[in-house]
N, CA and C of each residue as an Amber inpcrd file, in Angstrom:
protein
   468
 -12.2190000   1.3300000  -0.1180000 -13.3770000   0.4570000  -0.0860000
 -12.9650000  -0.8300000   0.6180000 -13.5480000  -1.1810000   1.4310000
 -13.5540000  -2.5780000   2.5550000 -14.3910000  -3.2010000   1.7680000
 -14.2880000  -4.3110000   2.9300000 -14.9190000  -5.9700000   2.1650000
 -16.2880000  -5.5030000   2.9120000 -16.7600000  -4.7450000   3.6380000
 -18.4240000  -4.6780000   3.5690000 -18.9850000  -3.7530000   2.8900000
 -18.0680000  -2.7690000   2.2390000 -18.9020000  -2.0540000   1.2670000
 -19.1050000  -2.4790000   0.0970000 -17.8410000  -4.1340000  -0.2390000
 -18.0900000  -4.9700000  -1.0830000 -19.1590000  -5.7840000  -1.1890000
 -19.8170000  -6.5750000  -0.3020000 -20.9930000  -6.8720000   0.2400000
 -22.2820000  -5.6340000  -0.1960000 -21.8560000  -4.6680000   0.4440000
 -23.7790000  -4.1410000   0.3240000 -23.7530000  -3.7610000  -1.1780000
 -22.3970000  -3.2890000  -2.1130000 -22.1170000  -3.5110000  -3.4920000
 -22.7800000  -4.4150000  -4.0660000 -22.0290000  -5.7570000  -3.6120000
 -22.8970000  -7.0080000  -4.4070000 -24.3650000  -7.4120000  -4.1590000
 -25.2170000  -6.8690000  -2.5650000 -26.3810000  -6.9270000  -2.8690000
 -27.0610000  -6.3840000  -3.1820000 -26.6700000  -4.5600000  -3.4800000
 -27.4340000  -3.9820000  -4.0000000 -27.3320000  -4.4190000  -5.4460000
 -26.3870000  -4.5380000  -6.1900000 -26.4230000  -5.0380000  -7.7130000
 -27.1950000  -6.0300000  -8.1650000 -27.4830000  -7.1980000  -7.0490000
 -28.7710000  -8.1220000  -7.1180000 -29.6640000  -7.9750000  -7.2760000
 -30.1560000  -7.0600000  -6.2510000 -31.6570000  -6.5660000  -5.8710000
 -31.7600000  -4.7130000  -5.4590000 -31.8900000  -4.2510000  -6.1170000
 -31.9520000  -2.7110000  -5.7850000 -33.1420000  -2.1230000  -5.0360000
 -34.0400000  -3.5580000  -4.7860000 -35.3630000  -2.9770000  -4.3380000
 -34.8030000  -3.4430000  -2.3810000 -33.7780000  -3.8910000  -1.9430000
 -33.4760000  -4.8290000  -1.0780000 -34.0400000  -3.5560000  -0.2720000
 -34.3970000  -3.4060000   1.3540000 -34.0740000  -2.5050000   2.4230000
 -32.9210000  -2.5100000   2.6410000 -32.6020000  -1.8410000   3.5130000
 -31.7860000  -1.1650000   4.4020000 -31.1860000  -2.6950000   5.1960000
 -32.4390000  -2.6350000   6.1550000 -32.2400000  -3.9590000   6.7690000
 -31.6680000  -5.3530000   6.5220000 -32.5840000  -5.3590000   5.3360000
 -31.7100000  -6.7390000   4.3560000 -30.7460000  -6.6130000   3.9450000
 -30.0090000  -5.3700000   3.3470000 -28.5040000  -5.2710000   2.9640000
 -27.6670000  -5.3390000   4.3710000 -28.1630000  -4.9630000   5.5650000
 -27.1650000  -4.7110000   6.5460000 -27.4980000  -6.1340000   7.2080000
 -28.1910000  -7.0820000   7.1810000 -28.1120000  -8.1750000   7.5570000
 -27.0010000  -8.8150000   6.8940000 -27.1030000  -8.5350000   5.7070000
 -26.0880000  -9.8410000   4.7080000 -24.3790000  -9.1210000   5.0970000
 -24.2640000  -8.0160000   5.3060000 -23.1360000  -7.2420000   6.0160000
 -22.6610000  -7.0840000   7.6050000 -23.6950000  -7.4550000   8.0910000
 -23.8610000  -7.5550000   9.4860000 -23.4190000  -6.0240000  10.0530000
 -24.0760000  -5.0060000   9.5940000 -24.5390000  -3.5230000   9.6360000
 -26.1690000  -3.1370000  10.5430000 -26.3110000  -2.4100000  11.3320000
 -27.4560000  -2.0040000  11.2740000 -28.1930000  -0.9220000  10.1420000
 -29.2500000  -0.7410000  10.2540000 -29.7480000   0.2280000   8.7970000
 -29.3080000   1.4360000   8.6700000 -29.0630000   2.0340000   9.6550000
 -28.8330000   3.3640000  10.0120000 -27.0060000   3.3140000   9.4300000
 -26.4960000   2.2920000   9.6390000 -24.4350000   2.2520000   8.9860000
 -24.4150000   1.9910000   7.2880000 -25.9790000   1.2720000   6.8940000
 -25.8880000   0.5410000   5.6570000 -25.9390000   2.1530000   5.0490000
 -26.5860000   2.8750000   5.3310000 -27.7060000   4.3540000   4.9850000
 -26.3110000   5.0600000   4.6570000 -25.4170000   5.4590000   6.0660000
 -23.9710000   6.1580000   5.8110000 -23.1800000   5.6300000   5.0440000
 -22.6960000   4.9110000   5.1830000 -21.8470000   3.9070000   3.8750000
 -22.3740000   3.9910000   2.2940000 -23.7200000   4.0630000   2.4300000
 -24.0960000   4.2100000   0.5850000 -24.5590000   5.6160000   0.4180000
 -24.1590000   6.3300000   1.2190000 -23.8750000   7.9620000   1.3050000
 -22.5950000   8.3210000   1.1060000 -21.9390000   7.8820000   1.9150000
 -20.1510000   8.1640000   1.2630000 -20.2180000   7.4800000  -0.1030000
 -20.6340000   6.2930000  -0.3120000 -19.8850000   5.6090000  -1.6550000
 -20.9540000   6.4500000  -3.0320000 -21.8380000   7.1620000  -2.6100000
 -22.6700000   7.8800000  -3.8890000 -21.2840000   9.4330000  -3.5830000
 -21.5440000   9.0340000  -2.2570000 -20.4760000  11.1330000  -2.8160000
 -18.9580000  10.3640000  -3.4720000 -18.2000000   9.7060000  -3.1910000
 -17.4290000   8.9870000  -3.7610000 -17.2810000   8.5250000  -5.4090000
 -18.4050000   8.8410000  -6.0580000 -19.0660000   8.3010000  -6.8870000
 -18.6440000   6.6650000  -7.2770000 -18.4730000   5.9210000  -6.5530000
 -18.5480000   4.5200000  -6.6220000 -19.6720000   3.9310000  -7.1460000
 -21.1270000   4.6760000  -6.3830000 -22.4730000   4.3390000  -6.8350000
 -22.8490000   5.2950000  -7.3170000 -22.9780000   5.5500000  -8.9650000
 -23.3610000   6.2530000  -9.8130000 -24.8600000   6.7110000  -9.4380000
 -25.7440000   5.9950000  -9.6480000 -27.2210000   6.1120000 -10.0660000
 -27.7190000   4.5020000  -9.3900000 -28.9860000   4.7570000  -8.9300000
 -29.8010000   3.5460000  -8.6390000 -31.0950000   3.3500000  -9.7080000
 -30.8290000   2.3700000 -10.4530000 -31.9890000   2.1240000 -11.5480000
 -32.9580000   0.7600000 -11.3370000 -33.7330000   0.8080000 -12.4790000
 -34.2300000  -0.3300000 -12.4930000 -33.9360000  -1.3420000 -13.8360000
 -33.4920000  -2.0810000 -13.8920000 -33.5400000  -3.2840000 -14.6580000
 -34.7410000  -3.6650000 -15.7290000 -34.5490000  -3.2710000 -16.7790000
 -35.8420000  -3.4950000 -17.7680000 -35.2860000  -4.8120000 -18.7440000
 -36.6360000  -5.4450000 -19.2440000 -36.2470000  -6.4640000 -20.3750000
 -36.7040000  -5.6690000 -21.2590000 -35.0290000  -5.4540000 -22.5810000
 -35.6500000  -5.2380000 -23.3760000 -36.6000000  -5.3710000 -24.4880000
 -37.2230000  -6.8320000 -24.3790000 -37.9470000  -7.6620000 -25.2250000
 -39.6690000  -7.0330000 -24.8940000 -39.5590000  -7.0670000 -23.6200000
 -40.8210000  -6.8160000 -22.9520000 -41.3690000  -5.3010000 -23.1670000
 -40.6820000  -4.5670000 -23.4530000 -41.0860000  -2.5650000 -24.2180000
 -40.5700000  -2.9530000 -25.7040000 -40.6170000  -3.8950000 -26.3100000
 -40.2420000  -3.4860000 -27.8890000 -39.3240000  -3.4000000 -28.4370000
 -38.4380000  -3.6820000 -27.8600000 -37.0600000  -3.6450000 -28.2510000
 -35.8120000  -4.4870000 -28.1840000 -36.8040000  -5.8590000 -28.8790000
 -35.9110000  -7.1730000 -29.2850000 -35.3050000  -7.4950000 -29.8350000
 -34.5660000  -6.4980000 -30.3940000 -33.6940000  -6.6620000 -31.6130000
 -32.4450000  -6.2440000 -30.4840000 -31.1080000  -7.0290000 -30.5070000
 -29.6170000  -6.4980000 -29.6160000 -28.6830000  -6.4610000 -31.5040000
 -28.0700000  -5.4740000 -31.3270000 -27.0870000  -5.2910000 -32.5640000
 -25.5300000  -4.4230000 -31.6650000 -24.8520000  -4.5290000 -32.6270000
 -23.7910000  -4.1030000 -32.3450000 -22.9920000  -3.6220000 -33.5510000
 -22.5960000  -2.9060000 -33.6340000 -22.2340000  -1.6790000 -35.1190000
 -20.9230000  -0.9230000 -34.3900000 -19.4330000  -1.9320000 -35.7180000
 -18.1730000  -0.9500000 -35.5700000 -18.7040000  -0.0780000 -36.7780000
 -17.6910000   1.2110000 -36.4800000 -17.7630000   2.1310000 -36.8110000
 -16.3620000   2.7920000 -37.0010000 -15.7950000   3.0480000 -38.3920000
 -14.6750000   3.7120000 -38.5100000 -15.0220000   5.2400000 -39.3760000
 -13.9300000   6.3090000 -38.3480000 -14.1130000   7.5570000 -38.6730000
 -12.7650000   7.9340000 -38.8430000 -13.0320000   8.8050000 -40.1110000
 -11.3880000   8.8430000 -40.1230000 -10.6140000  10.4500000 -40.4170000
 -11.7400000  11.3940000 -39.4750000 -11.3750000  12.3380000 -39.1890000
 -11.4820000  12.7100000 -37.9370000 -10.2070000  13.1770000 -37.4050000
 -10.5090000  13.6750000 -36.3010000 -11.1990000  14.5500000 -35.7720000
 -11.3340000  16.0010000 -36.4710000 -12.5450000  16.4460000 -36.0140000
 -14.3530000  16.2250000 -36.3850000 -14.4220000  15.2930000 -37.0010000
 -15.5150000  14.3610000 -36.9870000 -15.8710000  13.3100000 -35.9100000
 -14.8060000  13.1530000 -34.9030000 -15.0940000  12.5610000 -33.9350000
 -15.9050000  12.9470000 -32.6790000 -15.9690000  14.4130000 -32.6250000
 -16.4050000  15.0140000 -31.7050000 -18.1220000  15.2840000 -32.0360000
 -18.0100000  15.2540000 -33.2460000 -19.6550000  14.9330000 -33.3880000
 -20.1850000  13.9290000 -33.5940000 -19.4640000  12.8260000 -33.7220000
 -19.9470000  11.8370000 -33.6220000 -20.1220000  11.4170000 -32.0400000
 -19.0180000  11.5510000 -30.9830000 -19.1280000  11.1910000 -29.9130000
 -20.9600000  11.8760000 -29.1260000 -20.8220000  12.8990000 -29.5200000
 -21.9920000  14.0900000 -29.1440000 -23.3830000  13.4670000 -29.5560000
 -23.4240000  12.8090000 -30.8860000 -24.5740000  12.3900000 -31.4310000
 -25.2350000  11.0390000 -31.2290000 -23.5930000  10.1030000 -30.7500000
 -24.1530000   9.0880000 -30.0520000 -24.5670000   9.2990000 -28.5570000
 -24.1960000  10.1000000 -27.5530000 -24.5170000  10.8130000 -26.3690000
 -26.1610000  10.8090000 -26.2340000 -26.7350000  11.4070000 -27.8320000
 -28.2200000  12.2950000 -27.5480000 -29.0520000  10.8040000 -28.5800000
 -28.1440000   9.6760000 -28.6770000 -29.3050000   8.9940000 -29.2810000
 -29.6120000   7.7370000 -28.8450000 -30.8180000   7.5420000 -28.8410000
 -31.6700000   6.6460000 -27.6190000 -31.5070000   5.1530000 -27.5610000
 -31.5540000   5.1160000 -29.0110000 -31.1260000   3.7680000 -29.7910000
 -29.4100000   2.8890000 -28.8640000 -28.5500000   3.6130000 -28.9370000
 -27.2440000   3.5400000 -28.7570000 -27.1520000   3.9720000 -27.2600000
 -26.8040000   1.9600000 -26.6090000 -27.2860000   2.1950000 -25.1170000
 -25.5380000   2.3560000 -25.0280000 -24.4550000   1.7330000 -25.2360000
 -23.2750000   1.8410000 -25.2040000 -22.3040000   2.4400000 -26.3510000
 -21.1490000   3.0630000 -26.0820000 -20.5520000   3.8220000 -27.5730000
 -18.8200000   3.4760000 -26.8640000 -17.7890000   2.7450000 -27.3270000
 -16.5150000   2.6600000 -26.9970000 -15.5170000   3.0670000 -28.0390000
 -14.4830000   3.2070000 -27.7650000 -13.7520000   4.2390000 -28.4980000
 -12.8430000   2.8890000 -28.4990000 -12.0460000   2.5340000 -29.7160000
 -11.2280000   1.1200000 -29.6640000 -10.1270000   1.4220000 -30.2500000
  -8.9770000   0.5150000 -30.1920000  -8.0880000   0.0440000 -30.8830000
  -8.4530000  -0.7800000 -32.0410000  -7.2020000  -0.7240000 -32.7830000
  -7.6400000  -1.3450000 -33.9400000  -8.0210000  -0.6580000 -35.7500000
  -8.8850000  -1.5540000 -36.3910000  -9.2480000  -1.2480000 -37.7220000
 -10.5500000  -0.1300000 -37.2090000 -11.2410000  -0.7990000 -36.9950000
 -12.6420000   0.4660000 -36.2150000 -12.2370000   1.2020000 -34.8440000
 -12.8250000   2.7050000 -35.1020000 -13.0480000   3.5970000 -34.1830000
 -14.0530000   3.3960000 -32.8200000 -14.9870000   3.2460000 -33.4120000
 -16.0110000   2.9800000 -32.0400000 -16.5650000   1.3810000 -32.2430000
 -17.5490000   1.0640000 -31.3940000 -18.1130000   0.2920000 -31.3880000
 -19.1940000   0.4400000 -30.6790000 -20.6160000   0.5160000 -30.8470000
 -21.9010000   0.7820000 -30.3850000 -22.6180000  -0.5900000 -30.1430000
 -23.2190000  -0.3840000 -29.0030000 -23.7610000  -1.3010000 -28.5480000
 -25.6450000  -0.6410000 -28.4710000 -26.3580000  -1.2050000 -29.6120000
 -27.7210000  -0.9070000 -29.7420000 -29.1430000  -1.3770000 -29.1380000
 -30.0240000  -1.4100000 -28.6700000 -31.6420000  -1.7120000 -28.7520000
 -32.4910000  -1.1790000 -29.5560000 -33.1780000  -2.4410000 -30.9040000
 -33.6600000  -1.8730000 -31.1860000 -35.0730000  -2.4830000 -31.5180000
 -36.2970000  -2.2600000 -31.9080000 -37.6220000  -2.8660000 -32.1400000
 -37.2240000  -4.1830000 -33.3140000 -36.6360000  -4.1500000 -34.1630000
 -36.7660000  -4.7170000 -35.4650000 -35.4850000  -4.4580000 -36.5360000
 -35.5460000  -5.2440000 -37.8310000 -34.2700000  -4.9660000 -38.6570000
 -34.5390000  -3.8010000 -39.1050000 -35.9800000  -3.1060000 -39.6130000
 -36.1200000  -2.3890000 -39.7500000 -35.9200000  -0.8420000 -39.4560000
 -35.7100000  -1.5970000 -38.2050000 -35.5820000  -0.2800000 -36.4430000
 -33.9120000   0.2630000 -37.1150000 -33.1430000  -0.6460000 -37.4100000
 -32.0300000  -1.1330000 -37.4440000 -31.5500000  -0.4610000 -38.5990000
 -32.2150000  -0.6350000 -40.0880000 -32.0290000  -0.0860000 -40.8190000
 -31.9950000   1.4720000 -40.8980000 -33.1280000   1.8870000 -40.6190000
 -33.4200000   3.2460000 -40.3200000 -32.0380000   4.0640000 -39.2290000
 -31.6530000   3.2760000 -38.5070000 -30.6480000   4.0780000 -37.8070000
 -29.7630000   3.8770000 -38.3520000 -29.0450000   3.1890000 -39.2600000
 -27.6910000   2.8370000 -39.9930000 -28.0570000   4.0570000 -41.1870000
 -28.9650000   4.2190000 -42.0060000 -28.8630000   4.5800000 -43.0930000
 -29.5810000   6.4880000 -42.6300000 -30.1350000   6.7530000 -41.5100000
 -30.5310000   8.0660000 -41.5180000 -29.8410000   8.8110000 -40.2490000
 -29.5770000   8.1500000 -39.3480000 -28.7670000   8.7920000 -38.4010000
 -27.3040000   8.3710000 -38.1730000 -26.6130000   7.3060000 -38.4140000
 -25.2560000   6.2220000 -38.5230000 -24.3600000   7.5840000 -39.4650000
 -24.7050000   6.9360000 -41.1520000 -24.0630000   6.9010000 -41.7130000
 -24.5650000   8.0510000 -42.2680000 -25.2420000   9.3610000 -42.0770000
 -24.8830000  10.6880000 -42.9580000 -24.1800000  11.5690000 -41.9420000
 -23.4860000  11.1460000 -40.6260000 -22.3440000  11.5680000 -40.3910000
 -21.5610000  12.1530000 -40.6120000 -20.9650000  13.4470000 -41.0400000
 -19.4490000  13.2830000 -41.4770000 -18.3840000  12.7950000 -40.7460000
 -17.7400000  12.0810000 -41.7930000 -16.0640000  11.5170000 -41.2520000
 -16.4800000   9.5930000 -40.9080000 -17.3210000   9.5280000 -41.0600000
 -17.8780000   7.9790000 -41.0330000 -17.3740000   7.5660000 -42.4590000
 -16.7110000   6.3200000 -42.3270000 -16.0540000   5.5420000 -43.5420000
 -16.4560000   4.3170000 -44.1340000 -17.0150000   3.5280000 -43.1110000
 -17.1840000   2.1960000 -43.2030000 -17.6740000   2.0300000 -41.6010000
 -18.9500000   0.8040000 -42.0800000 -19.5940000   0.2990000 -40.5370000
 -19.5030000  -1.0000000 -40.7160000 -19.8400000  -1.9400000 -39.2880000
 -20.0220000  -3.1370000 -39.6870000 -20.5970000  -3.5940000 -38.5300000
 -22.0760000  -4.4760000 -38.8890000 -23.1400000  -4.4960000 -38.1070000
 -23.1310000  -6.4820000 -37.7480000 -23.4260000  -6.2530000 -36.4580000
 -23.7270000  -7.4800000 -36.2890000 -24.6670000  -7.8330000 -35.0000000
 -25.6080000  -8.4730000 -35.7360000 -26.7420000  -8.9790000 -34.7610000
 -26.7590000  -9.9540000 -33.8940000 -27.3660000 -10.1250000 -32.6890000
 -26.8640000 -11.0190000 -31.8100000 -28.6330000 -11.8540000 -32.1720000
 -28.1440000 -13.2470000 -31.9650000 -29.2320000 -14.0250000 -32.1010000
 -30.2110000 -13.9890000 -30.8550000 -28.5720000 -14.5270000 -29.7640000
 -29.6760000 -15.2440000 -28.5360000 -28.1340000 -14.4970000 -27.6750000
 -28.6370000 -14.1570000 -25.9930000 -27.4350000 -13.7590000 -25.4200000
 -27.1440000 -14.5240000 -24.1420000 -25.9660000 -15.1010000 -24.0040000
 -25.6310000 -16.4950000 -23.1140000 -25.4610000 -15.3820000 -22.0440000
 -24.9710000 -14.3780000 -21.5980000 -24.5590000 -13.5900000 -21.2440000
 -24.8820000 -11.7370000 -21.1110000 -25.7610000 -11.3230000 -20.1490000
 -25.7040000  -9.8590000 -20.7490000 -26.1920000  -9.3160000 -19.0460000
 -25.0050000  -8.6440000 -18.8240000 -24.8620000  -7.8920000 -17.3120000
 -24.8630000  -6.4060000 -17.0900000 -25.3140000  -5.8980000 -16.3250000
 -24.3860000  -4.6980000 -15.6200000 -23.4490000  -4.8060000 -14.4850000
 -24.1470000  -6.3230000 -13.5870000 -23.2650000  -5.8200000 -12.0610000
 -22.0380000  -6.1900000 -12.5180000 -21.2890000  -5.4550000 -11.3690000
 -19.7550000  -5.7600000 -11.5070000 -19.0100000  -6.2220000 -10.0730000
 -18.4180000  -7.1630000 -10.3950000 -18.2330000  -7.7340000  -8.7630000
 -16.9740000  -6.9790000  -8.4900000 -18.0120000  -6.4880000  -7.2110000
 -16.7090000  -5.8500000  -6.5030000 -16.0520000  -6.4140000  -5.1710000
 -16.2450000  -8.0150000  -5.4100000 -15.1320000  -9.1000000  -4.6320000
 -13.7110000  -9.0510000  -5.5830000 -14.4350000  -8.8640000  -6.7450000
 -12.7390000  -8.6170000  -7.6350000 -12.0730000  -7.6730000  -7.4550000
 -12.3020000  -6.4670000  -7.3220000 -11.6070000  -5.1050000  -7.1530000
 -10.2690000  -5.5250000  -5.3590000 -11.0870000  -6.1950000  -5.0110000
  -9.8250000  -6.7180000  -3.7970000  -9.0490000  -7.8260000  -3.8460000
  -8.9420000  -8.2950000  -5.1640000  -8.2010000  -9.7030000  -5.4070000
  -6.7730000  -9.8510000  -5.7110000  -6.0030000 -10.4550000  -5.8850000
  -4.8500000 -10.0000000  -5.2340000  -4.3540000 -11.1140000  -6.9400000
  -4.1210000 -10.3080000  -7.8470000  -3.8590000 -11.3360000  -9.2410000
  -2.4240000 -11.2910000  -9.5610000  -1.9370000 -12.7910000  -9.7830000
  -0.4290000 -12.8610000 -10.0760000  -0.0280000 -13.0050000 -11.6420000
């Protein structure tokens, strides 16, 4: 990956609705090089998927939580990994170091929303031991892009 596939990287992560044109301007590409380049980097899988950006406040789903999770069987992990996979609620699931096993990153309508998934889909699990939930008030911070001016930085 070069410093202009870093570029049409960082403007597509801006704006996904950009053209052709407008990304290969800010790269100094014509449309037709911007087109090949985000053809290699999708077969590459560099560029996963092209989405759209939703607020989740704005569909119902103003509640942000975050729920560790310790399991303390190993083959209970594999259904747990599987069940967070197929559930809608649980936009992120990480596997950690430490006292807790996972850590889930949620959207949900309400505490209520909240409750209902801790106590009917969370925790009748098997191999689930102990959770621990924490709600985010307000978020200073909350991304997907990822700069890929860093991936070429040269750190001492």
């Amino acid at each position: 990956m070069d410093d202009i596939d870093r570029i049409i990287i960082d403007r597509l992560q801006e704006d996904g609705a950009l053209t052709y044109a407008e990304i290969g301007a800010a790269a100094g590409l014509s449309p037709s090089a911007v087109n090949d380049r985000l053809k290699r980097l999708r077969a590459e899988g560099v560029i996963r998927r092209m989405t759209a950006e939703i607020d989740p406040a704005a569909i119902g789903l103003g509640l942000l939580a975050f729920v560790l999770v310790a399991v303390n069987e190993p083959e209970s992990e594999v259904r747990f990994r599987e069940a967070m996979k197929a559930t809608p609620e649980v936009l992120e699931c990480h596997h950690l170091t430490g006292d807790f096993s996972y850590l889930l990153k949620l959207r949900l309508r309400d505490t209520a929303h909240l409750e209902h998934f801790l106590m009917d889909r969370l925790k009748p699990l098997s191999g689930i031991v102990r959770t621990h939930t924490l709600i985010a008030l307000s978020s200073v911070k909350e991304t997907h892009i990822l700069s890929a001016s860093l991936s070429g930085a040269v750190h001492a």
